[in-house]
Each structure stands twice: as structure tokens, then as C-alpha cells.
C-alpha positions as CSV (number, residue, x, y, z in Angstrom):
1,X,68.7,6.5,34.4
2,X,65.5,4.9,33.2
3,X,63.6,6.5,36.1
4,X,64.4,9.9,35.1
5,X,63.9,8.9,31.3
6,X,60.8,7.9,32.5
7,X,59.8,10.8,34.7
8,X,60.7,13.3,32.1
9,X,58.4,11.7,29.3
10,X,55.6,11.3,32.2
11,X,55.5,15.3,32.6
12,X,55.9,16.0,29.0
13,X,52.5,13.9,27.8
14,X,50.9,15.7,31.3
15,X,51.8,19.0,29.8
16,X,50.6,18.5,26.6
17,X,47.5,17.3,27.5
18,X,47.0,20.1,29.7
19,X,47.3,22.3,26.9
20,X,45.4,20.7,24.5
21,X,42.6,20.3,26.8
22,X,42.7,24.0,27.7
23,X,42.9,24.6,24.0
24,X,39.8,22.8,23.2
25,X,38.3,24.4,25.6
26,X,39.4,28.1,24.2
27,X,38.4,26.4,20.5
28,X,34.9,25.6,21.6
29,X,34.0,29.0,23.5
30,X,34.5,31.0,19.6
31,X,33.1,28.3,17.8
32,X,29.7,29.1,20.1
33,X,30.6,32.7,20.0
34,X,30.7,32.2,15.8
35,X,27.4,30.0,15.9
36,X,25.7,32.9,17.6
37,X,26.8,35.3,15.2
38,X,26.4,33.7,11.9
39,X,22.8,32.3,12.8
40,X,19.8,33.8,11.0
41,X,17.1,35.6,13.4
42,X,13.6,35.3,12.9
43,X,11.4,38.1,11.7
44,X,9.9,38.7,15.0
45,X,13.6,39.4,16.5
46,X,15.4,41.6,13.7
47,X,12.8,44.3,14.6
48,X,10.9,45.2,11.7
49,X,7.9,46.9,10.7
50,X,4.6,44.9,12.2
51,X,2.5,44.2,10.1
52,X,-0.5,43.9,12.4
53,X,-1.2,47.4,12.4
54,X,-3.1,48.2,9.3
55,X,-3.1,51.1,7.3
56,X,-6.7,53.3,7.1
């Protein structure tokens, strides 16, 4: 009886850390994903006017 006790708590900490890993993992791709969105660009990447051309 204690082997099966046993056996059955064994798989249920595997699963869970199965999923929390896998989780993680799923947490960390959209918290890049929302890093690369939310961060400001610089000048020279949001595409505006140059200002090296001068007016005559």
C-alpha cells in the first residue's frame, strides 16, 4: 500500500513540475514579446523627418 501511495505522489509532483516549467516558459516568451513592444525607439528608427537636409 505504501508503494502505490508513494508511486502516485511521485507522478503527481512530476506533473506539476512539468507544467509549471512549461508555464514559465510560455510566461517568459510574452513577457519578451511585451518588452519589445512597450520599449521606446530611438529617433533614427521611428522614421521621421531628417534633419540633415537643409532647407534653401
Amino acid at each position: 500500500m505504501n508503494i502505490f501511495a508513494i508511486t502516485v505522489t511521485v507522478l503527481i509532483c512530476m506533473a506539476l513540475l512539468v507544467f509549471v516549467i512549461v508555464r514559465n516558459q510560455k510566461d517568459e516568451k510574452q513577457f519578451e514579446q511585451q518588452l519589445k513592444d512597450d520599449y521606446h525607439k530611438t529617433k533614427d528608427e521611428e522614421a521621421d523627418v531628417d534633419v540633415d537636409e537643409v532647407l534653401k
